[in-house]
C-alpha positions as CSV (number, residue, x, y, z in Angstrom):
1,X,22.8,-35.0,-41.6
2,X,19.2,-33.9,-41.6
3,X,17.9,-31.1,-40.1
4,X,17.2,-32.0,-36.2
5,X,14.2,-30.9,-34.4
6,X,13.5,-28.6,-31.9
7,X,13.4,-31.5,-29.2
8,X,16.5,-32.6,-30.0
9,X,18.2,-29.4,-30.0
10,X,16.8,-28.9,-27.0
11,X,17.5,-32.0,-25.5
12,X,21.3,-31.4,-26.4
13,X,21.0,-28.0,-25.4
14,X,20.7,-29.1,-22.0
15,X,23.2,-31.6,-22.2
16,X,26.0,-28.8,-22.8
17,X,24.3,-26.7,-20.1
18,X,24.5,-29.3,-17.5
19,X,28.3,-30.2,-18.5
20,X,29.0,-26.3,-18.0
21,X,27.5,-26.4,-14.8
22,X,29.4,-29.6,-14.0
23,X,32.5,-27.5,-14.7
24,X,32.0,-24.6,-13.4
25,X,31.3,-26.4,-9.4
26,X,35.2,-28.3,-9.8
27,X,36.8,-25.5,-12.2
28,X,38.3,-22.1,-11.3
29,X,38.6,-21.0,-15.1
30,X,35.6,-19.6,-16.9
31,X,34.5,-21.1,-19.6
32,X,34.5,-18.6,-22.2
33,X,33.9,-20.7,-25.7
34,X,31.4,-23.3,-24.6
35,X,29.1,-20.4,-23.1
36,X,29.8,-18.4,-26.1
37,X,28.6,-21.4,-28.0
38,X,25.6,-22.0,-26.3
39,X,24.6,-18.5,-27.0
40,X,25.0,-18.7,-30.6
41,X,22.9,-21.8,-30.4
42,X,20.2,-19.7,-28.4
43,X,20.5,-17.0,-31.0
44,X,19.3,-19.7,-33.8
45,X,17.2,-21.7,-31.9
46,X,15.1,-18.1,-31.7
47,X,15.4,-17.7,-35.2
48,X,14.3,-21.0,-36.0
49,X,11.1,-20.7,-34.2
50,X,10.2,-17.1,-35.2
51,X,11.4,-17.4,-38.9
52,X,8.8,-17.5,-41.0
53,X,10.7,-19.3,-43.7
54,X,10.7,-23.0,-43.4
55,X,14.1,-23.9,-44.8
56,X,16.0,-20.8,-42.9
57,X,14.5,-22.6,-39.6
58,X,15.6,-25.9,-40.7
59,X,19.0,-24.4,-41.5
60,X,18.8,-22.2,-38.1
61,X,18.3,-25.6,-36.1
62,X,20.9,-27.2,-38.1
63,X,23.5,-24.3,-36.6
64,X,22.3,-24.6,-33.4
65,X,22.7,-28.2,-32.6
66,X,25.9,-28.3,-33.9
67,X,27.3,-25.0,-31.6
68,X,25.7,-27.3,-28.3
69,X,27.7,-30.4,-29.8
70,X,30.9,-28.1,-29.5
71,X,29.7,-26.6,-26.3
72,X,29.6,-30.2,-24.3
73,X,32.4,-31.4,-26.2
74,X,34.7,-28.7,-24.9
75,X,32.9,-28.4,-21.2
76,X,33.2,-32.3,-20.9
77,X,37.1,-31.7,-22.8
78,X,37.5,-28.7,-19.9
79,X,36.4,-31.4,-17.1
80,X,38.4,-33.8,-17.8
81,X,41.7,-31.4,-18.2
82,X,40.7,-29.9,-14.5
83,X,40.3,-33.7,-12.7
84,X,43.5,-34.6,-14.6
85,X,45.4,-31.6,-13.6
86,X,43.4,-32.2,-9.6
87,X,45.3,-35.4,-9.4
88,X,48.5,-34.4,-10.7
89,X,48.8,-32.2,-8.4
90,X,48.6,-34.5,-5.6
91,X,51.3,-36.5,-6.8
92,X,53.6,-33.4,-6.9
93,X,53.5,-33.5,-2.8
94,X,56.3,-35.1,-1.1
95,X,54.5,-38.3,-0.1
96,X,55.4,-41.8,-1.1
97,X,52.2,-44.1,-2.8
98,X,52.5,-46.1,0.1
99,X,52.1,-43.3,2.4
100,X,49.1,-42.2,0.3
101,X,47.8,-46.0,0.8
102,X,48.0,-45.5,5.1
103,X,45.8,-42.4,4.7
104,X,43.1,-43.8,2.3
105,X,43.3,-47.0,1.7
106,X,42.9,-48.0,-2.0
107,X,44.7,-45.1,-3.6
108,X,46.4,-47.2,-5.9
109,X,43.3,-48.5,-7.2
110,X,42.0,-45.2,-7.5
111,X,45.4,-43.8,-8.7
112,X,45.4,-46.8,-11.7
113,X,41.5,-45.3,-12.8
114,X,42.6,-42.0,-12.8
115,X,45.7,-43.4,-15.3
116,X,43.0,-45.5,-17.0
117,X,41.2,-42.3,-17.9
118,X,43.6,-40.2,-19.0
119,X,44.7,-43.2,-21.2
120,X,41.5,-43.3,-22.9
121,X,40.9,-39.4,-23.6
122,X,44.3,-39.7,-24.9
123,X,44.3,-42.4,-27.2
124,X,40.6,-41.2,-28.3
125,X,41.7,-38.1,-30.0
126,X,39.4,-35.3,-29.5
127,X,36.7,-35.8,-27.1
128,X,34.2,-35.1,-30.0
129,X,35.4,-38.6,-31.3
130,X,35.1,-40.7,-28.2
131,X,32.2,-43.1,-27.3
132,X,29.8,-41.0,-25.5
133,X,29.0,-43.7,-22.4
134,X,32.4,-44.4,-22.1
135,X,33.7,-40.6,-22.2
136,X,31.0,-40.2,-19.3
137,X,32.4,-43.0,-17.6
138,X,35.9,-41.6,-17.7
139,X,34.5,-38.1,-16.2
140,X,32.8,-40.0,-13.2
141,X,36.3,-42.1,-12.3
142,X,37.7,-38.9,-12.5
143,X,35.4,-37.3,-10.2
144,X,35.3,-40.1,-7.8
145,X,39.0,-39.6,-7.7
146,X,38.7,-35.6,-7.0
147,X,36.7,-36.1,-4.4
148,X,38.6,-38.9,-2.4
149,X,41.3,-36.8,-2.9
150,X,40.0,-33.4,-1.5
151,X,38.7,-35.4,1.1
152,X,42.5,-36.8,2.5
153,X,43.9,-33.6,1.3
154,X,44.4,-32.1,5.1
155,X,45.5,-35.4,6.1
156,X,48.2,-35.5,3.2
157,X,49.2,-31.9,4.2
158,X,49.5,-32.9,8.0
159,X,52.0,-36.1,6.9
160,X,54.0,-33.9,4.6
161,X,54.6,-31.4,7.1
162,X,55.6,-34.0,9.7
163,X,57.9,-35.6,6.7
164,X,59.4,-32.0,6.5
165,X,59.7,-31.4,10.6
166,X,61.5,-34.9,10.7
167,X,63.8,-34.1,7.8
168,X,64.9,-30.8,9.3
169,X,65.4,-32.6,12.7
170,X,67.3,-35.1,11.3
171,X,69.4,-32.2,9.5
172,X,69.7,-30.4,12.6
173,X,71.1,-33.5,14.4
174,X,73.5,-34.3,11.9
175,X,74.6,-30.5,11.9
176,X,75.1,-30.7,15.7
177,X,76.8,-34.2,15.3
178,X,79.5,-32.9,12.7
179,X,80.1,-29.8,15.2
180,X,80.6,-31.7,18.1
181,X,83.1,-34.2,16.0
182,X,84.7,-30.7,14.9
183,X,84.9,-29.5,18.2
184,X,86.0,-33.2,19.8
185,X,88.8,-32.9,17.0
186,X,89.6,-29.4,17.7
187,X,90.3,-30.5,20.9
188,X,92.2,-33.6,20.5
189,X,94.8,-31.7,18.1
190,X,95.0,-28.8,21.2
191,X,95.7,-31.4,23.7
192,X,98.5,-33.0,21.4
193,X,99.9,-29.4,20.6
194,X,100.0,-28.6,24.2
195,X,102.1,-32.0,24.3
196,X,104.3,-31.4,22.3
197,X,105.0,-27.9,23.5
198,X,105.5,-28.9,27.4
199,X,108.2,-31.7,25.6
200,X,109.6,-29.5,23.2
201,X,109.6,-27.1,26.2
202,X,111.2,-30.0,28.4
203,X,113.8,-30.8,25.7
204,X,114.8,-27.0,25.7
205,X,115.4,-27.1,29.2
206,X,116.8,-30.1,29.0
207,X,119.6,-29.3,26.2
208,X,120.1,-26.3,27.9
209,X,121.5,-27.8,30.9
210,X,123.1,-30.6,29.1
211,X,125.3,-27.6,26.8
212,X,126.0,-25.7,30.3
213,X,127.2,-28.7,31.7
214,X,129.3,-30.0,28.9
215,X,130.9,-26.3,28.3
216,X,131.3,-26.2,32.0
217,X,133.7,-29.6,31.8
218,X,135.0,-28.0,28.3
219,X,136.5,-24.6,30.0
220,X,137.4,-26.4,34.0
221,X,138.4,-30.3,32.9
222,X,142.0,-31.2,33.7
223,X,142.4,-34.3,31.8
224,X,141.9,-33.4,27.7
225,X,139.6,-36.7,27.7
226,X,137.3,-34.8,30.1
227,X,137.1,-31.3,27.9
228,X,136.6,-33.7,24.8
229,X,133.8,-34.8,26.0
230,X,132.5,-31.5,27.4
231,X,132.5,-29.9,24.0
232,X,130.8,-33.0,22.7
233,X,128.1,-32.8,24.9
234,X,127.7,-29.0,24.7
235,X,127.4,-29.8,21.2
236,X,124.8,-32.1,21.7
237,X,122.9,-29.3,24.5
238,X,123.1,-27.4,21.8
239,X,121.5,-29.1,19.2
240,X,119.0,-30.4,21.5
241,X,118.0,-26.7,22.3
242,X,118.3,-26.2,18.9
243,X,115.5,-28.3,17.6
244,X,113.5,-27.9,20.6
245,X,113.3,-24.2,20.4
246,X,112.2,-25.0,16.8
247,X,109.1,-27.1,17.6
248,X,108.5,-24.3,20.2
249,X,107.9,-21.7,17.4
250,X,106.4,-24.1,15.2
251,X,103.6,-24.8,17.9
252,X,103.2,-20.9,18.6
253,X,102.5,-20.5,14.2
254,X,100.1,-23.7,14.3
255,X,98.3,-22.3,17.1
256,X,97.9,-18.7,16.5
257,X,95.6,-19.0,13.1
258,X,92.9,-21.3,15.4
259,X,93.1,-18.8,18.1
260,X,92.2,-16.1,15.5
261,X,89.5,-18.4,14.0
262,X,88.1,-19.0,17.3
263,X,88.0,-15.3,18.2
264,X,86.3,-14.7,14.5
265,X,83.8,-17.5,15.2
266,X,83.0,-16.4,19.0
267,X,82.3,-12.9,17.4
């Protein structure tokens, strides 16, 4: 291209200053190259207006209006990357679109040109290459979006915490529900344990008086019909204390290892 003039350098030298300055009130970074740019482009504006040779100026002012071209391309690249990375990281909170929606109405519209803008810096290539009005365009969506955002931000905060005290309340309820089932059930196998001991105990008794009985007929019948059929049933005593006595001491294991747990958990 041919040499620019001072105007225009100028004129483009504020450009980048302005986009810097755009930056620097949404961005917490520095920005290290496009200020370094700028003051390269100082350094030969100077030149070009105290040089005394004509064709070093022109070639002064040359350099300089291409270091402000990179200095607003990579502010207005910076921008861009900081509203992008401003929205994204309101949809990292745990709050539905439709949530969004009852706090500020329209988000999905505003949500779709934030999409719309990342779209076009995307498919655009470098920013250098994009259509100036429509790049600036882009930049303002985005910047609409930032600030609508910022604005619902304690609002957002306030619903996700009220998401968070509901979900631990909910977890807390279903905690106490599955102890109270574990308790309900602790109990229920207690009571039937307790049932079965008092008729085990009950069948021990039981067979125990049945074998006296029959042994007693066994030893003092007269006829041997009668001591037949006291040996058979002090057989049968017997086996009926026999089993009984079993489901005694199997009760006694079954219980002792809950008693222990409930100590350990009482503890």
């Amino acid at each position: 291209m041919t040499s620019p003039s001072i105007d225009e350098v100028r004129s483009l030298y504020s450009k980048a200053e302005a986009a810097i300055k755009l930056y620097e009130r949404i961005g917490l970074d520095n920005l290290t190259i496009p200020l370094n740019e700028l003051r390269y482009a100082g350094q030969h504006i100077l030149r070009a207006e105290t040089g005394a040779d004509a064709e070093k100026s022109k070639e002064d002012l040359f350099k300089a209006y291409r270091h402000c071209e990179r200095a607003l391309y990579d502010a207005k690249e910076a921008t861009i990357l900081c509203l992008l990375e401003t929205a994204a990281s309101f949809r990292e909170y745990d709050v539905t679109s439709d949530e969004f929606e009852s706090v500020l109405p329209g988000w999905k519209e505003i949500l779709k040109r934030a999409s719309l803008a990342r779209q076009f810096v995307e498919t655009s290539g470098q920013v250098k290459d994009c259509d100036p009005q429509k790049l600036d365009n882009a930049i303002s969506d985005l910047l609409d979006v930032r600030s609508k955002l910022l604005e619902i931000e304690p609002q957002i905060m306030s619903l996700r915490e009220r998401k968070r005290e509901a979900e631990a309340e909910a977890e807390r309820i279903r905690q106490a529900d599955a102890a109270a089932s574990a308790e309900r059930e602790s109990k229920a196998q207690k009571t039937m344990l307790d049932r079965q001991f008092l008729l085990s105990f009950s069948a021990t008794v039981s067979g125990s008086l049945i074998g006296l009985f029959g042994t007693l007929i066994a030893i003092y019948g007269t006829f041997p019909e009668s001591r037949f059929l006291g040996m058979a049933l002090g057989f049968v005593g017997f086996i009926i204390f026999t089993v009984a006595t079993y489901k005694i001491s199997r009760a006694f294991l079954l219980a002792k290892p809950q008693k222990q747990y409930h100590l350990e958990k009482t503890k």
